[in-house]
C-alpha positions in Angstrom: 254.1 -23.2 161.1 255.1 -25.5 163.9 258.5 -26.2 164.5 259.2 -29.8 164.2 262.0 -32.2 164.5 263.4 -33.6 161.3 263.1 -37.5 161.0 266.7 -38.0 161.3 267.0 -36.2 164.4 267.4 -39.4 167.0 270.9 -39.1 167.5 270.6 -35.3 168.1 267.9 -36.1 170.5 269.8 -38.9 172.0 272.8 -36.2 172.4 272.0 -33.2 173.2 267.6 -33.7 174.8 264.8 -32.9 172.8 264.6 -29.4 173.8 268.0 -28.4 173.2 267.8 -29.4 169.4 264.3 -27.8 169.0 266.4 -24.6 170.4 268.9 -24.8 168.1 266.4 -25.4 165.4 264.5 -22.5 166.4 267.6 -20.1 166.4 268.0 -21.3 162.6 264.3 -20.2 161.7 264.0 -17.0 162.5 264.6 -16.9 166.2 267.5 -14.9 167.9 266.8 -16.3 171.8 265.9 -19.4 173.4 262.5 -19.4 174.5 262.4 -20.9 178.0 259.8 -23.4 179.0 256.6 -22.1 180.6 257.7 -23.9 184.0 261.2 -21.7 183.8 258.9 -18.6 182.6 257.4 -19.1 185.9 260.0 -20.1 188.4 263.3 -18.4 187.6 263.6 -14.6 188.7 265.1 -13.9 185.9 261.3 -14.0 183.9 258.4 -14.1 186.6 259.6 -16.0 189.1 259.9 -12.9 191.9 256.3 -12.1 190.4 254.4 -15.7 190.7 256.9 -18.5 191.7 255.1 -21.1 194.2 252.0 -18.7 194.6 250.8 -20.1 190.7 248.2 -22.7 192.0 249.1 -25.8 190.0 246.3 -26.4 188.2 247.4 -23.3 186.5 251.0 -24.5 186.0 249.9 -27.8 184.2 247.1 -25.9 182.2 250.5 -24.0 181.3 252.1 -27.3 180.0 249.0 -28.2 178.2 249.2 -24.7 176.5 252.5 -24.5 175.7 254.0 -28.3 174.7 257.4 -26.3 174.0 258.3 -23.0 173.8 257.9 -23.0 170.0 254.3 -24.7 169.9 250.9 -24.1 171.1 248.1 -26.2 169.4 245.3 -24.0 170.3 244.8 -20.9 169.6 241.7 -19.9 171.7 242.1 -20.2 175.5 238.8 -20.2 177.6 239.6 -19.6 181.7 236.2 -20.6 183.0 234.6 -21.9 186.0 234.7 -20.8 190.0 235.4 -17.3 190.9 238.7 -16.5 193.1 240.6 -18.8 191.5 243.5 -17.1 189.7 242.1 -16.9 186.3 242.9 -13.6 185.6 246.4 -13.9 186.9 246.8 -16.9 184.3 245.8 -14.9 181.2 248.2 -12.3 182.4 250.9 -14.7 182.1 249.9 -16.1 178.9 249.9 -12.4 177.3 253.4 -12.1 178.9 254.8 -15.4 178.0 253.5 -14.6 174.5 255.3 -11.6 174.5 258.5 -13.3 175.9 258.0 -15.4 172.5 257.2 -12.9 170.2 260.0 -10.5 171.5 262.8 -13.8 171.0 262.6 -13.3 167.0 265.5 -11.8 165.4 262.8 -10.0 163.2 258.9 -10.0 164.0 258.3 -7.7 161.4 260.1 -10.0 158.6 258.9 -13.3 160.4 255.2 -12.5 159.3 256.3 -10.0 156.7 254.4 -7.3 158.2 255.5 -3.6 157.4 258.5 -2.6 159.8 256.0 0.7 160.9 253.4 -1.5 161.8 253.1 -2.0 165.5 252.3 -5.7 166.8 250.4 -5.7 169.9 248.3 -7.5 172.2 245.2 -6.5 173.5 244.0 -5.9 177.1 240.3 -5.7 176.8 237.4 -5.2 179.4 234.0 -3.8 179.6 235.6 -0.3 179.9 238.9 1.5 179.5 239.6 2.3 183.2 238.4 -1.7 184.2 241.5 -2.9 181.2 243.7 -0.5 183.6 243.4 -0.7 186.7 242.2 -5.1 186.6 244.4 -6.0 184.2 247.6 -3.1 182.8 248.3 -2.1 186.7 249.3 -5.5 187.6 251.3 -6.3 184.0 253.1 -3.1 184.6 254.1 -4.5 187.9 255.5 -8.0 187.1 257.6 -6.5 184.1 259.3 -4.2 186.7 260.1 -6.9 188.7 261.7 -8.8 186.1 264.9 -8.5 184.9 263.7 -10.3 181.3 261.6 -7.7 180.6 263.4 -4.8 182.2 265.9 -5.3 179.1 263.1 -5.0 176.4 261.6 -2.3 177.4 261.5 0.3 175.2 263.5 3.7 176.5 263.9 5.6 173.6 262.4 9.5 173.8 260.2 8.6 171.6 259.0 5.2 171.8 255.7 4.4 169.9 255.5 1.4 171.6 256.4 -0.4 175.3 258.8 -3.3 174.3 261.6 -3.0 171.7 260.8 -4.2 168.3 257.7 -1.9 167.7 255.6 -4.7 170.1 253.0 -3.2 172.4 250.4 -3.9 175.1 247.2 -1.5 174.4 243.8 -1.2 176.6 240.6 -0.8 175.6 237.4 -1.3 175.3 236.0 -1.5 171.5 237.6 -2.6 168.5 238.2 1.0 167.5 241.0 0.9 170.5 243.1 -1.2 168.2 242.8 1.0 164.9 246.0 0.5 163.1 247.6 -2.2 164.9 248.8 -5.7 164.2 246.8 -7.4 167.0 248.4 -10.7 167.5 247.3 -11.7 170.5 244.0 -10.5 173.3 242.7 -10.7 176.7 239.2 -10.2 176.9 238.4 -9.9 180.8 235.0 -11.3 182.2 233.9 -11.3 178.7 230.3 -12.4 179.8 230.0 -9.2 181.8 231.1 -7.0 178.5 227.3 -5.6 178.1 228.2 -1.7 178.7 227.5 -1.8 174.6 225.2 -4.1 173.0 227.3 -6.8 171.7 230.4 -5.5 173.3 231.9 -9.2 173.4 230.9 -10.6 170.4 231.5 -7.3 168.2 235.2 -7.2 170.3 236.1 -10.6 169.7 234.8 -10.7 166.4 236.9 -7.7 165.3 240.1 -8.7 167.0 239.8 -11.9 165.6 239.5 -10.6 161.6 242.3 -8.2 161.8 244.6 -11.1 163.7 243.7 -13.6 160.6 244.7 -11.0 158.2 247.9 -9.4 159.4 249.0 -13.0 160.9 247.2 -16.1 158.7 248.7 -15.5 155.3 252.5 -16.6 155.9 250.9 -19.8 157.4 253.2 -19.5 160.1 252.1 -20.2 164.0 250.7 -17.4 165.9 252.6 -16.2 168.6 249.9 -14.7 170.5 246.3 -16.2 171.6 243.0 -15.4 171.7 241.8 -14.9 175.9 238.6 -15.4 176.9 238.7 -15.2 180.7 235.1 -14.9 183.1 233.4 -16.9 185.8 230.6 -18.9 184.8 227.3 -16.8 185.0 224.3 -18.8 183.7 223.2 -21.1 180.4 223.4 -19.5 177.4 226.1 -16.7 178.6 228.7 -15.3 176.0 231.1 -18.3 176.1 228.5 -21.1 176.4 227.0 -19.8 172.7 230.2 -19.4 171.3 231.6 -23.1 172.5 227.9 -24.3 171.4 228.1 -22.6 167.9 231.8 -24.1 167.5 231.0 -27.4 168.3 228.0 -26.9 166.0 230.3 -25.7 163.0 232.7 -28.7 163.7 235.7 -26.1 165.1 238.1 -27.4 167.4 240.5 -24.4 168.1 239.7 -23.3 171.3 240.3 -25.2 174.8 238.5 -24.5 178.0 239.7 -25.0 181.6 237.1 -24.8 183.8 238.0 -25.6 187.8 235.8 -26.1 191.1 236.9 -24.3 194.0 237.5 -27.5 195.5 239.9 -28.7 192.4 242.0 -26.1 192.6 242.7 -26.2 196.5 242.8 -29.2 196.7 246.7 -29.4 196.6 246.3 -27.2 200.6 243.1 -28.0 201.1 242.4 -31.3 203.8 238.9 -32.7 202.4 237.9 -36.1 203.9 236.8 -37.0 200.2 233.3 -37.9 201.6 230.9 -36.2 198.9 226.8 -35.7 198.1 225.6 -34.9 195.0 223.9 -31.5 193.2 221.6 -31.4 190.4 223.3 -28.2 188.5 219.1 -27.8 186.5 218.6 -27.8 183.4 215.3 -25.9 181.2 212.9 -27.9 183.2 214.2 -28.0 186.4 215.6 -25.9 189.3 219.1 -27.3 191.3 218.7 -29.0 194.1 220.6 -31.4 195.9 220.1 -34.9 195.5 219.1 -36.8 198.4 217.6 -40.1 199.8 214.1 -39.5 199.0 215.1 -38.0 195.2 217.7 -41.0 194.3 215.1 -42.2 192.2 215.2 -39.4 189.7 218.6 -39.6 189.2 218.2 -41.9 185.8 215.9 -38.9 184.3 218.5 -36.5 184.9 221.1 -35.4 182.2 224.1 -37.2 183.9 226.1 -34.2 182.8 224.9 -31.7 185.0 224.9 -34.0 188.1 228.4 -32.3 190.5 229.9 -34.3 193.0 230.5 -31.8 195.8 232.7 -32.2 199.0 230.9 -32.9 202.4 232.8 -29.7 203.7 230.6 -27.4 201.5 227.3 -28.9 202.3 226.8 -25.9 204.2 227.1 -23.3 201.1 224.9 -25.3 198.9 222.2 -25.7 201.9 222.0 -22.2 202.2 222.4 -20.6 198.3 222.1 -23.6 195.8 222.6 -21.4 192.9 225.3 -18.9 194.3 226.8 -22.2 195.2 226.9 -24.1 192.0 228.4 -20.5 190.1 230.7 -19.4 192.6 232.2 -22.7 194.1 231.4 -25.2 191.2 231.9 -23.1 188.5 229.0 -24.5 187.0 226.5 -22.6 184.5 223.1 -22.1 185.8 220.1 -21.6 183.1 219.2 -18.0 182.1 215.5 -19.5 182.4 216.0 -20.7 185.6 213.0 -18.4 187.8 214.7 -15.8 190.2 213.1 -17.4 193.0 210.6 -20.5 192.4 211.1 -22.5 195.7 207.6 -22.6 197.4 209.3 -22.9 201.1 211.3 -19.8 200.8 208.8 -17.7 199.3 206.3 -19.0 202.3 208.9 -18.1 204.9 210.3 -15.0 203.1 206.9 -13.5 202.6 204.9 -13.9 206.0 204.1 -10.3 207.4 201.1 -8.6 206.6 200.8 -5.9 204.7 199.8 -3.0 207.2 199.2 -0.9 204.1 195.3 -1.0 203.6 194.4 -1.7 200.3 196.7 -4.1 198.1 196.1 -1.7 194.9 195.9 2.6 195.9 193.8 3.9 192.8 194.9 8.0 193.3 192.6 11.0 192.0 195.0 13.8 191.2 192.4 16.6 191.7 191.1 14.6 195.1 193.0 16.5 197.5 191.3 14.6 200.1 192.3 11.3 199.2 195.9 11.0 200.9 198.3 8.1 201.3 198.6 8.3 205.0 194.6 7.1 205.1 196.3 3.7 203.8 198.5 2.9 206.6 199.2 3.4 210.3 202.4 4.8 210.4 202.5 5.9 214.2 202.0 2.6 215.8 205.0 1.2 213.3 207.1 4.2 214.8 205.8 3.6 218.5 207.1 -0.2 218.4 210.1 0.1 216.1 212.7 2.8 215.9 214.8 1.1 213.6 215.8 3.2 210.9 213.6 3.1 207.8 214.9 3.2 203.9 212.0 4.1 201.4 212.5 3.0 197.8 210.3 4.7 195.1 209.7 3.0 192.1 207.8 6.1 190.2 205.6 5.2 187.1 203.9 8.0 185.4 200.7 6.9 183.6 200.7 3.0 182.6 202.8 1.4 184.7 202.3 0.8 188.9 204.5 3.4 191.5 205.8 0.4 193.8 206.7 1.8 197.3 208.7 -0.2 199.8 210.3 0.7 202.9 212.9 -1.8 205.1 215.3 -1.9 208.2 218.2 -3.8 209.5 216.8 -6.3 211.8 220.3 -7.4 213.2 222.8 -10.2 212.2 222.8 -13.7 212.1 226.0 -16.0 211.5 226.6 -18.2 208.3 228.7 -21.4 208.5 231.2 -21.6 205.3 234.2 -24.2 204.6 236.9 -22.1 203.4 239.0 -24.1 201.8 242.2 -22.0 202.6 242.5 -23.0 206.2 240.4 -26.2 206.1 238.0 -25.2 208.8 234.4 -23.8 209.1 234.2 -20.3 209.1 231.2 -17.9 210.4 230.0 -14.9 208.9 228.3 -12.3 210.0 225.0 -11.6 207.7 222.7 -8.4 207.8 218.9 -9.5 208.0 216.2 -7.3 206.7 212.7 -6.2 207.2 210.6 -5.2 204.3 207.7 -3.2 206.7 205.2 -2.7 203.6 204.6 -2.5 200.4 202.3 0.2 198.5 201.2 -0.1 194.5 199.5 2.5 193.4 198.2 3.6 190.1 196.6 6.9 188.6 193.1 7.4 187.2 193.1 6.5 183.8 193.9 9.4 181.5 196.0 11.0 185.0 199.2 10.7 186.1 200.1 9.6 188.9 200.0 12.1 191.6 203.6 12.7 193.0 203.0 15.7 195.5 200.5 13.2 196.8 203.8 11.0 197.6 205.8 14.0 198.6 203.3 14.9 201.4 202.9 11.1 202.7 206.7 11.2 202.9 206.7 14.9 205.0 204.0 13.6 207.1 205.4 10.6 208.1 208.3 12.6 209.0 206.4 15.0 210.9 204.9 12.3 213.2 208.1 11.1 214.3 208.5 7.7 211.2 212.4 6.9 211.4 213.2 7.8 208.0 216.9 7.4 207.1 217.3 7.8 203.4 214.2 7.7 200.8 215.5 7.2 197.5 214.2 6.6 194.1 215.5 5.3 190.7 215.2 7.2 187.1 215.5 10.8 186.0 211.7 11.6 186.1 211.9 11.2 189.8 214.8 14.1 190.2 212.0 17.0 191.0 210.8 14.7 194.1 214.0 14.0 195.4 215.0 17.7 195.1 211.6 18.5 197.3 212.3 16.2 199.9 216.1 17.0 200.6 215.0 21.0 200.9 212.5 19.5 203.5 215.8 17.6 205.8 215.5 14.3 203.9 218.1 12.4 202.9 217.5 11.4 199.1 219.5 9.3 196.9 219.4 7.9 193.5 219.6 4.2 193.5 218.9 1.9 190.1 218.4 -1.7 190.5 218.7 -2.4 187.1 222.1 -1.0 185.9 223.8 -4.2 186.7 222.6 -7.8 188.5 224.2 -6.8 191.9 220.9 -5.1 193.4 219.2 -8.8 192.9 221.4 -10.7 193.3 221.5 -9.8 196.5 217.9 -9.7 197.2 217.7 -13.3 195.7 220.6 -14.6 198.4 218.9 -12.6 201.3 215.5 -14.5 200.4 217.3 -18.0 199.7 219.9 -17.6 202.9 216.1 -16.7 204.1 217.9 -13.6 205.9 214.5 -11.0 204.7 211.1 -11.2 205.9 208.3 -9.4 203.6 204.5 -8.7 203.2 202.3 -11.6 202.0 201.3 -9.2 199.0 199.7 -11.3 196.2 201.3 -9.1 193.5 204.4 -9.1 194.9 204.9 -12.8 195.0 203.4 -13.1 191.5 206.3 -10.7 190.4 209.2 -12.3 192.0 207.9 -15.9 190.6 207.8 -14.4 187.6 211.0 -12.7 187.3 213.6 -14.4 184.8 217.5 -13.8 184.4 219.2 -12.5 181.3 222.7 -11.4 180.4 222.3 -8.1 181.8 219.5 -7.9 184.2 216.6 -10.1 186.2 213.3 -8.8 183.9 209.6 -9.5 184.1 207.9 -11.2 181.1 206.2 -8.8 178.1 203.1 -9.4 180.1 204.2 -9.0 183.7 205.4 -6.2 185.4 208.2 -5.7 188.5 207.3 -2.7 189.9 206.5 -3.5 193.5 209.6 -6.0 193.1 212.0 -2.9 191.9 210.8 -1.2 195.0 211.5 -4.0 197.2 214.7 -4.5 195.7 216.1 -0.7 196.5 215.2 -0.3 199.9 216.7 -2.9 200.6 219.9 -2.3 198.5 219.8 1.1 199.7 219.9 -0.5 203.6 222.5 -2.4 202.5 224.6 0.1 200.9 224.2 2.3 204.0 226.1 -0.8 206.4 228.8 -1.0 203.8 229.8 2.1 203.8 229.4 2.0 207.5 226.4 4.2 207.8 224.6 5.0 211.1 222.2 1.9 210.9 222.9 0.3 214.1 221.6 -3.0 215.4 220.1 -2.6 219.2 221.1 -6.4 219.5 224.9 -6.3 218.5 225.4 -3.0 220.0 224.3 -4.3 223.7 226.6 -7.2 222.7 229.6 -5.5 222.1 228.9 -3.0 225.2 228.4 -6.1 227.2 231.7 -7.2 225.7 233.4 -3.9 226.4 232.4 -3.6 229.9 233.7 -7.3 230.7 237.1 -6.4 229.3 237.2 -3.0 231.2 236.1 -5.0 234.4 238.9 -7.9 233.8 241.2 -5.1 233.3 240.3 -3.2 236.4 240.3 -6.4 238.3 243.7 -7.5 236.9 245.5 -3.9 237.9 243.9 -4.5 241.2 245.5 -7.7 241.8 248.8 -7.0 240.8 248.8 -3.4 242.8 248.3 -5.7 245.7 245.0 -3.4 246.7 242.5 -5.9 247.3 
């Protein structure tokens, strides 16, 4: 039920100000407080001002005003924070929960209000792919702001044996699953990067489809507004993700109680940010087609284009969506990119990405498990790679037992190059610093039919090479049929590690911007280019087609992962060419330092 003036209420209004009646109003339906407006939620330090004040960006603060026309009213009740990552949208569902709660907590009686049982306890939910992730993203910070804020100092509840966190039997739970909320009025949620909630089969949908019920039924029947909302907060990840089908399937059922605010990077800073407004144009894709940006020579396709998926983009950022068009459009647009979009279909990169030869022999190693003659080494010429490169070497085995290919890769830091960015913070260009990789050679090999595939036959390739001096840092391998080799090697002095490229998107992902930033260099192997152009994205991984296969990909994909994951956490991978930089560096301070003490000793 919203609260609304009465007709005769112009002289009131004329009297006292609109929200001064609608105050007084409120504190004759049910309310005990004035609810302050969501601009004095954020400002004063009585509520969250010590917490947010002036660091809110304002695209947040007027999404607030859209929100929340008064205190008393909100006309949707599902709130979709979408678009660019970085951008605060977390710390704006955090402060809707809490302004909700500020609401909620300003009725004389919640319990009578929506005649709810005065055991029950009302809460709102704090929900992310797992328990620890609601905790530590989303409670941790909560916990924080209502310390630092007088408001809610006062409401918190400090009885011996409090049931619940606030007074009044209202709560803030984590979790994970619906069955977190067993027993509770849920009256309002935050569901955190729901696009990512895949831990579960349908974690999101079954989570939001839970919440939602048992909110209609503990809430719906007094017909009264709902002082809490439904959250749904996450960075756009492609077509057809969680929050795309659900606005699709809404707009398909003729629902309109949800609102979406979706910003660019370059609409939210813009209030700090100096752009010269000059722009160019991107091509976000669509089923048939990849991004690209639109240029002289493609301004005539512009009229076959779906004019809704054409971005305007600042001049400044030319740069990001030169060298990653899709990391560009997701991260910094906030735009959705198709989950049928190919993981890599440009014929340029994949010329200049995969130019080597393969040093490895044959482009398919057919192995006889009883042919104890018939070794791997025979297939390569590992001693002149060692003579002319001591770079360290990670080896990725992708093991398959009888049907499917063993993929074998191995790859090496190659040294740095810089990356120009615009970082909208400071206005300026920035440069990063950018591993590059080498992917040496790649090895698919297959058993006999009706064998498997030999794995001491891989075990002694990987001692031998070792023997003859191959720089091996780390070989590692990914599933638990592969535990028995890794075990073999470490007794043998190897370091072994287990490393999955298909848990979660982040192992290609980063292969993909390595190959588009064109900072990897790999064999021209014809099955390995037929894998990575056939190599789709989903909700939870980058997959091969029913009648494809990945397996020399996969193997590509963790040795290089595993290189990379060796710099981060600042491994012993050391690049010959930055090293003699920063000696040269060193020595030309310690000489400037030697020739300043000599000059001021007077000893020259």
């Amino acid at each position: 039920m919203e609260l609304i003036l009465p007709n005769d209420s112009s002289e009131l209004v004329s009297k006292y100000g609109k929200l001064e009646v609608m105050h007084q109003l409120a504190l004759m339906s049910g309310y005990e407080e004035k609810v302050p407006t969501i601009d004095q939620f954020i400002d004063d330090p009585f509520y969250l001002g010590k917490s947010l004040g002036t660091g809110l960006y304002p695209i947040w603060r007027e999404a607030g005003r859209i929100i929340y026309p008064t205190p008393y009213h909100s006309p949707k009740q599902e709130i979709i924070l979408s678009g660019a990552i970085g951008l605060g949208k977390s710390t704006m569902a955090k402060l809707i929960i809490l302004y909700d709660v500020c609401r909620l907590l300003s009725l004389e009686d919640p319990h009578k209000y929506y005649e709810l049982l005065t055991s029950t306890i009302i809460s709102f939910a704090l929900i992310n792919a797992t328990k620890g992730l609601a905790g530590t993203v989303l409670w941790d910070d909560i916990q924080s702001w209502v310390e630092m804020s007088p408001y809610f100092k006062s409401k918190v509840n400090l009885s011996k044996n409090r049931s619940t966190f606030f007074i009044k039997k209202i709560d803030i739970v984590i979790g994970s699953r619906g069955r977190d909320f067993l027993g509770q009025a849920t009256v309002g949620a935050l569901f955190s990067e729901i696009n990512d909630m895949t831990v579960v089969g349908d974690q999101g949908k079954d989570n939001l489809d839970t919440i939602t019920k048992r909110r209609a039924s503990r809430f719906g029947a007094t017909k009264k507004e709902i002082l809490g909302h439904l959250i749904l907060d996450s960075s756009n990840k492609g077509n057809h993700s969680f929050i795309d089908t659900r606005l699709e399937q809404k707009k398909k059922d003729n629902i309109d109680d949800a609102i979406v605010f979706s910003y660019s990077h370059w609409e939210a800073h813009k209030h700090h940010t100096k752009y010269t407004g000059e722009k160019f144009q991107v091509y976000a894709g669509d089923m048939n087609r990849d991004p690209f940006i639109i240029t002289k020579d493609s301004k005539d396709l512009i009229h076959a284009l779906d004019q809704g998926r054409i971005v305007e983009v600042p001049i400044e950022h030319l740069p990001d969506f030169t060298a990653n068009i899709i990391e560009a459009l997701r991260d910094l647009a906030g735009v959705s990119t198709f989950s049928t979009f190919s993981f890599l279909s440009s014929t340029s990169v994949i010329n200049t990405v995969f130019s080597r030869p393969n040093i490895v022999t044959k482009p398919l190693i057919v192995l006889d498990f009883f042919d104890e003659t018939q070794r791997l080494e025979n297939y390569i010429d590992l001693k002149t790679c060692s003579f002319l490169n001591k770079q360290q070497r990670f080896i990725h085995i992708d093991l398959g037992l009888k049907f499917d290919s063993t993929g074998i890769a191995c790859s090496y830091l190659d040294g740095y190059t810089d990356t120009k960015r615009f970082d909208s913070l400071t206005g300026t260009q920035i440069i990063n610093r950018e591993p590059v990789f080498v992917t040496e050679w790649v090895m698919e090999i297959r058993a006999l039919p009706g064998q498997e595939v030999a794995i001491y036959k891989i075990r002694e390739f990987i001692l031998t090479a070792k023997k003859i001096g191959y720089p091996i840092h780390t070989v590692s391998t990914d599933g638990f049929q592969s535990s028995g080799l890794r075990q073999d090697l470490t007794l043998k002095g190897i370091k072994t590690e287990l490393v999955s490229v298909d848990r979660n998107k982040d192992p290609y992902s980063h292969l993909r911007n390595c190959m588009l930033e064109q900072r990897i260099t790999a064999p021209n192997s014809e099955k390995l280019i037929k894998e990575i152009r056939e190599l789709t994205e989903n909700e939870q991984k980058y997959d091969h087609p029913s009648t494809g296969s990945k397996d020399i990909t996969d193997s590509v994909c963790g040795s290089i992962w595993s290189c990379y994951q060796n710099i981060a956490k600042g491994g012993t991978v050391v690049d010959a060419k930055m090293a003699m930089t920063n000696m040269d560096a060193m020595f030309k301070h310690l000489n400037k330092n030697k020739l300043e003490t000599t000059l001021l000793s007077g000893k020259h």
